[in-house]
N, C-alpha and C positions, 0 to 999 in steps of 0.2 A: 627357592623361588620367593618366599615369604619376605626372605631378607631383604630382595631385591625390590618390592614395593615401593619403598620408599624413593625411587628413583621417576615413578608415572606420577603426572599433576594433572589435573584439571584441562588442562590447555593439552596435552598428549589424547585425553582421552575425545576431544572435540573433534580432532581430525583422525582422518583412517589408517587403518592397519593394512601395511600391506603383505600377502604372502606371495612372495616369490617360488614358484616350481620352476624345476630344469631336470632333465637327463641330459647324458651327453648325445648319445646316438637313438635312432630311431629302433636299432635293436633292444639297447635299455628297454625303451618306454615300452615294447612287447614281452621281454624276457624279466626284466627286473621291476615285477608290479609292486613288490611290497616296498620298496624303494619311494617310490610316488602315495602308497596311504600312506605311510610317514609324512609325507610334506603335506598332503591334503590333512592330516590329524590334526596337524599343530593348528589350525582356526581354535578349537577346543583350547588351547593354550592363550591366543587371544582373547577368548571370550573369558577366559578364569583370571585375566589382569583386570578387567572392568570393558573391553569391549563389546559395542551391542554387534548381533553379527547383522544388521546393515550397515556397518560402519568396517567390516574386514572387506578387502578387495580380494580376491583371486586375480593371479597375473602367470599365465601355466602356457604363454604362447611360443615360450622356447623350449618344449617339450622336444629332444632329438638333436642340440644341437649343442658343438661345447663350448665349453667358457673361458677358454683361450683365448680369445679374445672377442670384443663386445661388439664390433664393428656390425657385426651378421645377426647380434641377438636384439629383435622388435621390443622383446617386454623386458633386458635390462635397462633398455632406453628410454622406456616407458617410466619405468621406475624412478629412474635418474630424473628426467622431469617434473614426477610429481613433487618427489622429495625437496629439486630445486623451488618450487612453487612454495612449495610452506604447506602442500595437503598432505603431508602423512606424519602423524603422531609416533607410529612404529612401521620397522623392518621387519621382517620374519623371513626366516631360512633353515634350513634343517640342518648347517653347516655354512661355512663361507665357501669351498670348492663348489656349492650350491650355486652362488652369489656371482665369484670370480675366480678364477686362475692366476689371472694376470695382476700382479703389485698395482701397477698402476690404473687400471681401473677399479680396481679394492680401495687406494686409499685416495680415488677422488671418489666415490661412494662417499668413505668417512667424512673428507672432510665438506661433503654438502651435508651429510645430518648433521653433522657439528656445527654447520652455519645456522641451522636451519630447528636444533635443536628437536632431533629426530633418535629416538631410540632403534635398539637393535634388539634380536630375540631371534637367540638359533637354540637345538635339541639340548644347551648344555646352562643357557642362563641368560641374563635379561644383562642388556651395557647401554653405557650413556658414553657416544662418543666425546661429550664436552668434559666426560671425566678422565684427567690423565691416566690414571692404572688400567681405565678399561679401554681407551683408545690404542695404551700398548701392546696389551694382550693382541688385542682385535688385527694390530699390525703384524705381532709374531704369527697370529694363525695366518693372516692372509699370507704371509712369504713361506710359511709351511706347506701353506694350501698351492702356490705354485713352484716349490720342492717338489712338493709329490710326484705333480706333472709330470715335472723332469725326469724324475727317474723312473716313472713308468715307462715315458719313453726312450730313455735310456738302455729301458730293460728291452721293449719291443726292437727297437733298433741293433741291440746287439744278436739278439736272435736271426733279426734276417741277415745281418751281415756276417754270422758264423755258418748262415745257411748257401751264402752267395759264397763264401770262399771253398767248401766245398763244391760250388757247382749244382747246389741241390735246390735251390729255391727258383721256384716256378712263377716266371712270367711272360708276359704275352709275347708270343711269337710272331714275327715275320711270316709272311702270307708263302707258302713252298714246304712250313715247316711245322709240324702238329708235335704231341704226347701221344705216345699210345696207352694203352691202360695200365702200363707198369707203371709210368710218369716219365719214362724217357725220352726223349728227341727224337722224331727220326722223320725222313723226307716225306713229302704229301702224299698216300698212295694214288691223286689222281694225277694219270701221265700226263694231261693236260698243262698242268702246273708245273709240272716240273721240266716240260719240256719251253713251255712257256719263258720260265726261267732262266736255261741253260741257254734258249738261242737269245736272251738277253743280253750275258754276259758275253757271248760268240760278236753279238753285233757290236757293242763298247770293247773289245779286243780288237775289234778289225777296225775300227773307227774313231776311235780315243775321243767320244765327244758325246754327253749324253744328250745332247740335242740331238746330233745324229741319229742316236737311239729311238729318240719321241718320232723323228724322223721318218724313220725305216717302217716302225711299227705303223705310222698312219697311210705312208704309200702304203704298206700290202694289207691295210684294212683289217690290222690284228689287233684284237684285243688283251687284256692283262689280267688277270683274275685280283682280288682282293677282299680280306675276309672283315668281315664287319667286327668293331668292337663294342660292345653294350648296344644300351636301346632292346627294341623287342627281336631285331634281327639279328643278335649276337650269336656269332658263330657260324654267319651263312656266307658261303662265297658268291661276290658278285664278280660277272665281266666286264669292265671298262673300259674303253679309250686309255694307251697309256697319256700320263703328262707327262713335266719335267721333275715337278716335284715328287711324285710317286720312282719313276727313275732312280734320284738320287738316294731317295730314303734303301733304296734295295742296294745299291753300289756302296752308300756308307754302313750298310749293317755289316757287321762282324760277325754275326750269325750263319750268314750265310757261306762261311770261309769254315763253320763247323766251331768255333769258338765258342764258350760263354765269356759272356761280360757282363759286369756290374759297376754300377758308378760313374758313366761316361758324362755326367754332368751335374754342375753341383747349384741346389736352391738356395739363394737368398732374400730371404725379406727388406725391403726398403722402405722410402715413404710412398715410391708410385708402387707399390705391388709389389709381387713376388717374383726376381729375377733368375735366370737359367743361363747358366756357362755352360758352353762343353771346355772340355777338358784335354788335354794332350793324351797320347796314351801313355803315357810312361806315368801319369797320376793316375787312371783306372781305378779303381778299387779291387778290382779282380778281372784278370785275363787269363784264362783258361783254353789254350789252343787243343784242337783233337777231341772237344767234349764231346761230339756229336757230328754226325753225315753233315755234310756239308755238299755246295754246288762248287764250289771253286775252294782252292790250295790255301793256306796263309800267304804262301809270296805271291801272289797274283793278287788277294784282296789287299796288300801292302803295295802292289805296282799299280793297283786301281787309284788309289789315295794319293797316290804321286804324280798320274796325269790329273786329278781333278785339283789337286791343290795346282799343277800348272796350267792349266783351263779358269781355275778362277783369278790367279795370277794376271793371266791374259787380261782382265776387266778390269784389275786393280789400278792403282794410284802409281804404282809399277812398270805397267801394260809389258808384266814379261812375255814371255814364249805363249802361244795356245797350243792345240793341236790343228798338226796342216791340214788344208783344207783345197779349194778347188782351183782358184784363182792363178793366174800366173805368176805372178810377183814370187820370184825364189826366195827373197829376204821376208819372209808374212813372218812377223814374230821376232825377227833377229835381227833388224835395220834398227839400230842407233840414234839418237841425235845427238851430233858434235856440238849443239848449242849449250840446251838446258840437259842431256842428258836421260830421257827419256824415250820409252818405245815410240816408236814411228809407229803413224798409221798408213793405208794404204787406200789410193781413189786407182780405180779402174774406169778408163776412158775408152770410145768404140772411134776408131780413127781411120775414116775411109781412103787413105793411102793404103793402110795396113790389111786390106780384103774385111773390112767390121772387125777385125779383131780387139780384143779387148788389150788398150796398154796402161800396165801399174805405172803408178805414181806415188814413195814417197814422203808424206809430211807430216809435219810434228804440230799438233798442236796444245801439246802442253802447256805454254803459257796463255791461252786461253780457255784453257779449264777453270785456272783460278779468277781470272782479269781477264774483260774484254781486251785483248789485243791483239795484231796481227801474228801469225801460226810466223814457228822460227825459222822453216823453209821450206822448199817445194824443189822434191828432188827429181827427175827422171829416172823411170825403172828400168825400161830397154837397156842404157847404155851400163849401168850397174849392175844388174843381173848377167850379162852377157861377162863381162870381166870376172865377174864371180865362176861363171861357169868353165873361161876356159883354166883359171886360177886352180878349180879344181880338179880336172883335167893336169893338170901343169903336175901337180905334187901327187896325182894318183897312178905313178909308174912303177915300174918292178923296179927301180933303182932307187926312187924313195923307201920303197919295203923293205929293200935291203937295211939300208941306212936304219929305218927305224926298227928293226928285229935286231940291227948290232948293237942299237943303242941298248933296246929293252934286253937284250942278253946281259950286257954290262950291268945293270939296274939289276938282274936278277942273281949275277954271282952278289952285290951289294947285298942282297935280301937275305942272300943265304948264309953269310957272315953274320948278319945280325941275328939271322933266325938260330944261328950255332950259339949266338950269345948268348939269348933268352932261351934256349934248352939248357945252357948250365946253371944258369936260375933256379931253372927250374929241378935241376937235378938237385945243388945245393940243398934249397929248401926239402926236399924227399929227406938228403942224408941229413938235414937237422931233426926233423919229424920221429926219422928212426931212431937218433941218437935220443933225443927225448923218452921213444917208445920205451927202449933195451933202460935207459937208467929208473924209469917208471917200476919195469919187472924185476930190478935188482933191490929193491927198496924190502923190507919186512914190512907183512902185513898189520900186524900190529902196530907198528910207528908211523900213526894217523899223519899226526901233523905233517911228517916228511913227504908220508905217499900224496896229500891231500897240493901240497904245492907242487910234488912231480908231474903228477896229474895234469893240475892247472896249464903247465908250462907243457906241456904234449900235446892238448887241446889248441894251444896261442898256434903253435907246430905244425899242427895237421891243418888249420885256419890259412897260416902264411904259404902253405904248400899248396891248399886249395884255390888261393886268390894268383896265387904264381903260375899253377898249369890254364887257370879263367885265362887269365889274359895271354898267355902264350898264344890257346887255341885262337883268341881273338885276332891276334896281331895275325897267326899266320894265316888265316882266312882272306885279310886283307891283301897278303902278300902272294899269294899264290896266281903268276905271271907268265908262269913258262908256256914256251909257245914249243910245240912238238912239229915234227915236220908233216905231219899231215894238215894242223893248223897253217905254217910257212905256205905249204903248196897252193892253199886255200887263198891266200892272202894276195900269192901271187896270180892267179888264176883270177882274183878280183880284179887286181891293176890293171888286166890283161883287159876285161869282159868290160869294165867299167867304162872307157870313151864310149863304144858301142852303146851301153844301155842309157849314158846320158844324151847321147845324142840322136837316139830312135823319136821320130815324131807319136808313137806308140805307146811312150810311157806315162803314164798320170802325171799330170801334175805335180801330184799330194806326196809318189814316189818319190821325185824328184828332190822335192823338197825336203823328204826323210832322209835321203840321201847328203844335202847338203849340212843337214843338224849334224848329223853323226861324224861332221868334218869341220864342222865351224864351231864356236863358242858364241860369238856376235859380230857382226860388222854396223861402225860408226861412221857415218857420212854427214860431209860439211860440205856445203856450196858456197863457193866465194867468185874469184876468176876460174873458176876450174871447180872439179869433184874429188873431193881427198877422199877414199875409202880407205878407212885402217881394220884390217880384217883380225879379229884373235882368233887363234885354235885352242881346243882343249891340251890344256898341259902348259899354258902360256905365250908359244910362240906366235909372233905375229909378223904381218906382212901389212904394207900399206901400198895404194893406187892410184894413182892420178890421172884421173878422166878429163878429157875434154868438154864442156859443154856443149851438147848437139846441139845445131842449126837446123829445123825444118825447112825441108826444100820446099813446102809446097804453103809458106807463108806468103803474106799478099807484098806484092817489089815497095820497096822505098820509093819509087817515085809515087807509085798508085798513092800510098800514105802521104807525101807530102802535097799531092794534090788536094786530098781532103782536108791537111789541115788551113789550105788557102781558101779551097770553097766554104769552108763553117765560117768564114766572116761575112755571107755573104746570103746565105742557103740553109736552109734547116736539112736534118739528118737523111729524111727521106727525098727530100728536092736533091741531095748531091747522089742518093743511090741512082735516083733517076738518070741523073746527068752524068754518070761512069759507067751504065751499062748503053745511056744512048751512043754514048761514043766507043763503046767498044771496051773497055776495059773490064776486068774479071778476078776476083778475091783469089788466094790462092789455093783455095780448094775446089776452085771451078765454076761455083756457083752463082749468080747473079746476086749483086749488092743489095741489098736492105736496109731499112732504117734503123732495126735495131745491131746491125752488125758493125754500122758507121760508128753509133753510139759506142758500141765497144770496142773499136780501133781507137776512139779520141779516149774511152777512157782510160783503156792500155798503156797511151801514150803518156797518160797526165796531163792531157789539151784541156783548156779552160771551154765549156760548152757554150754555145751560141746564144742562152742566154745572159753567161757570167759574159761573153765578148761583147753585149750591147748596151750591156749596165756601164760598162765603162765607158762606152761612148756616151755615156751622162744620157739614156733614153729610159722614161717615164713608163713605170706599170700602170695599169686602168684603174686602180684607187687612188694612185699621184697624179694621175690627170685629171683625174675630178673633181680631185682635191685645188686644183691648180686653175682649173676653170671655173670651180663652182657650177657644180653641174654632177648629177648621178652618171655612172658608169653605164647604162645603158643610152644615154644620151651621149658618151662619149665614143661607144657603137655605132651608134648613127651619125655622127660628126665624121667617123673614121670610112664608114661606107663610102658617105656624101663627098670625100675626098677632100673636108675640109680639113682635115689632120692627118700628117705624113706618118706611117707607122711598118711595123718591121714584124715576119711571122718569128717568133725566136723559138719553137718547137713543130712537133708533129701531132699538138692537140688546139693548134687553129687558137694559139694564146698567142698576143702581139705586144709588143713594148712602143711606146708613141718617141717620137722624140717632141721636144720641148721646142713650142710656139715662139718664143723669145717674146720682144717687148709687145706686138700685134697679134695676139689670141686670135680667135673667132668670136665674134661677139655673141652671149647668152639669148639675145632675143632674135638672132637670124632665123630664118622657120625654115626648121624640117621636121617634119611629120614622119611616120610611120604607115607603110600599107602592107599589104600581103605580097607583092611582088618587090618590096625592100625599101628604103628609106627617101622619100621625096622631098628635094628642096624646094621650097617657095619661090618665087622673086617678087620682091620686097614694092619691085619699082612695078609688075606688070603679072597681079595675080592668076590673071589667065593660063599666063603661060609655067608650067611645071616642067621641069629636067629629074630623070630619073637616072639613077647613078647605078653602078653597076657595083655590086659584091666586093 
């Protein structure tokens, strides 16, 4: 230390000394005290450079936290301040892992003392950053100091991850499923919960929607259990209302199918924060099926994940399939658009022809998702759903069944040929294996080299024989088609039952329509002169249908319409309702005419409205005639009263368009006055006498 003297002057000793304390964790700062007098000693080490100790600062407010990064530490930022400032003569630390972890908050540390002409002093020696050999040093320790890091955590990380692929490392479980005191898995002993659970899964099996679910639970006023994590209440189960988010967290645990997993999402640090993927399963880190009791099978929490990915589907930028639901529309989910390509949505309308019943409708509005535009069409569901129905009807005969069991018969001799092929594969590869095995054991023990490459080449052997029976079992998993005749009978006995159960007024909806998936792939509809519906089935085939575009009988007659649009030259909206139920006429759904119903037969039609029809007879708004007489718009009120200006109602909110005075106005100074029973003209020649005008 003596040597290093020569490095403090005058000017270091004027401004303060700072000591920096840290631990990492708050356990440290109880468990590792001797740790902390180290750092509190070294004042002692200030005070023997020439420091007075009112001039050593104490800075111990990151006591607990670590130094990974500085973002979180009060008094390295404090520090960093001073030093910017020009007040600290000296650093102290009892190490730099003390200081920093992280390179780059280490060496912009350095290089503010360097600016700043700030020394350092950790347990091993005094440095002048502005001197190169010790600014090196100072760099090599700090990238040692976050080495270490690394491979502590290195070290910790490998541990839990050798502890996850066993299946042994314990973490927090899903509410249904505890440790018992060995540290094993096993279901909640309260019945509660676990029945709670099980009619969970019962009601998303019968209802493919976990809304439904949130659903079901709030009709019958059931609540969900849920165990608290930290806080004081750690480990107490509450009962809740279920949500939808509590739902899904249960449907997507893997836990509950009796699995361990580990790794299903992986962290990254950015510049906003720290981000969170999930992950596919086939990246996992560990999936462990069978680990432990479970509430449901693995292929069931696998056919769970397969409606919910189709349920979100449904919402997507896609809007594939959902699950069916209550609505009449046969096509929810599977109607096309012929335009842009996208799922069709569905409006249901109540149409008192039809006894209130509710009728689907059809349309796309896809390109108004991205762009205000008009939707790409508007289909009719009656006469499409019905075509679909008897379509289905049509090809669900015992003579279709036929056809298609001689097909899939044909298909299966096909399978079984190739399945003979990939058995001799796999036979091959067996007698390579062996033939390896037997020249393995005819080798001398002693004649390393030879045995050591027989070996080798027996191991390639039993490898290529292993990946040849894999995939064998695979392929034939996939191929296994045969239909037995108990199956056939089954089949037929459907074709048989099936008009029957589509055409019961009895059957759901939601049936119905499970019914149609299981027979359709999609149907695309295009509206042009007519309805093209092109239907695909699963496996390719397809049918296509041309609909007629229906006619409502119970629209209002073409003459009614062309009546109205000779009265709207004439009559505001509600003056022609008036004037076609005085005379007897009637819309076509029975009901007496109105004002707004007029307004939407003109604008059905694409009729210019009664005020665009008076603009064009060149007639003056009430800011152009005022403009035009010189005179305020309530004086041209009382001009219009007083019938000195000819004007026109051009709606149903008592607004009027004037026409235009021509070369002889009214003149500005004629008197009319204003009273309470409406506008009074003067005369000019014989003040006595007043005329009162009427409205």
């Amino acid at each position: 230390m003596q040597g290093d003297m020569h490095k403090i002057n005058a000017a270091h000793l004027k401004r303060n000394a700072y000591l920096y304390i840290r631990q990492s964790t708050p356990r440290q700062v109880l468990e590792n005290t001797e740790s902390t007098k180290r750092q509190y000693a070294l004042r002692q080490r200030a005070s023997a450079l020439g420091w007075s100790a009112n001039r050593i600062v104490l800075i111990d407010t990151d006591l607990g936290h670590s130094a990974a990064v500085a973002a979180d530490r009060e008094g390295f930022q404090q520090l960093v301040s001073e030093v910017g400032l020009g007040r600290a003569g000296l650093v102290i630390g009892l190490e730099v892992s003390r200081l920093a972890r992280n390179s780059s908050d280490w060496h912009r540390l350095l290089e503010i003392c360097a600016f700043t002409d700030t020394l350092i002093l950790d347990e091993e020696g005094l440095y002048d950053p502005t001197n190169f050999n010790d600014r090196l040093l100072l760099g090599l320790k700090g990238t040692m100091s976050e080495a270490e890091l690394h491979l502590m955590q290195a070290r910790m990380r490998g541990s839990l991850l050798a502890k996850a692929r066993r299946g042994e490392l314990h973490v927090p479980l899903p509410v249904g499923l505890v440790y018992d005191p060995q540290g094993k898995v096993v279901l909640d002993p309260d019945q509660q919960v676990q029945q709670s659970i099980h009619f969970l899964f019962q009601t998303f099996r019968r209802l493919n929607s976990a809304c439904g679910v949130v659903r079901t639970f709030r009709e019958a006023k059931l609540t969900f259990p849920r165990r608290v994590i930290g806080g004081p209440q750690h480990g107490e189960l509450l009962w809740q209302p279920l949500n939808i988010a509590h739902t899904l967290s249960v449907l997507h645990s893997p836990r509950y199918a009796g699995a361990f997993v580990y790794g299903q999402t992986r962290t990254r640090k950015t510049l906003d924060g720290v981000r969170y993927k999930k992950l596919p399963q086939q990246e996992w880190h560990t999936l462990l099926q069978d680990a432990h009791p479970g509430y449901i099978t693995w292929e069931e929490y696998q056919e769970n994940q397969r409606r919910l990915r189709e349920n979100a589907h449904a919402l997507g930028p896609e809007r594939r399939e959902g699950p069916p639901r209550e609505g009449p529309a046969l096509l929810q989910g599977l109607a096309v658009c012929g335009i842009c390509g996208r799922r069709m949505n569905i409006a249901y309308h109540v149409r008192a022809f039809r006894a209130g019943r509710s009728v689907p409708h059809y349309f796309c509005q896809g390109r108004s998702i991205d762009c205000p535009q008009p939707v790409c069409q508007w289909v009719p569901g009656v006469p499409v759903d019905q075509a679909i129905g008897d379509l289905l009807l049509e090809i669900m005969t015992p003579v279709t069944i036929d056809i298609t069991l001689a097909v899939q018969q044909e298909l299966q001799d096909h399978l079984a040929e190739t399945d003979r092929l990939r058995k001799q594969q796999v036979e091959r590869a067996r007698y390579e294996a062996e033939l390896a095995h037997q020249r393995y054991l005819r080798v001398h023990p002693d004649n390393r080299l030879v045995a050591d490459s027989l070996e080798a080449d027996w191991n390639r052997k039993l490898c290529a024989l292993q990946e040849a029976q894999q995939q064998y079992d695979q392929e034939s998993q996939k191929d296994r088609l045969a239909v037995d005749e108990e199956i056939r009978t089954r089949l037929h006995m459907l074709a048989t039952d099936f008009p029957r159960l589509w055409r019961d007024p009895n059957t759901p909806e939601r049936e119905r329509k499970r019914l149609a998936r299981l027979l359709l792939e999609d149907v695309t509809l295009i509206k042009r002169d007519q309805i093209l519906v092109h239907v695909r089935f699963p496996g390719g085939a397809t049918r296509t249908l041309e609909l007629p575009i229906p006619t409502n009988p119970k629209v209002t007659p073409t003459s009614v319409v062309s009546e109205i649009d000779r009265l709207l030259d004439h009559h505001t909206c509600q003056a022609i309702a008036d004037n076609l139920n005085a005379r007897g006429f009637a819309p076509g759904y029975g009901r007496p005419f109105h004002g707004r119903m007029i307004a939407r037969i003109a604008k059905d039609h694409g009729w210019k409205t009664r005020w665009e029809r008076l603009r064009e007879r060149g007639m003056l708004t009430l800011e152009e005639m005022g403009t035009r007489l010189g005179i305020c718009t309530d004086q041209v009120k009382a001009w219009r009263a007083a019938k000195l200006l000819r004007a026109h109602l051009c709606n149903d909110k008592d607004e009027y368009l004037y026409e235009d005075p021509g070369s002889n106005p009214p003149r500005k100074g004629r008197g009319v006055k204003l009273s309470r029973k409406g506008p009074i003209m003067e005369n000019t020649s014989d003040r006595s006498s007043e005329v009162q005008c009427e409205t």
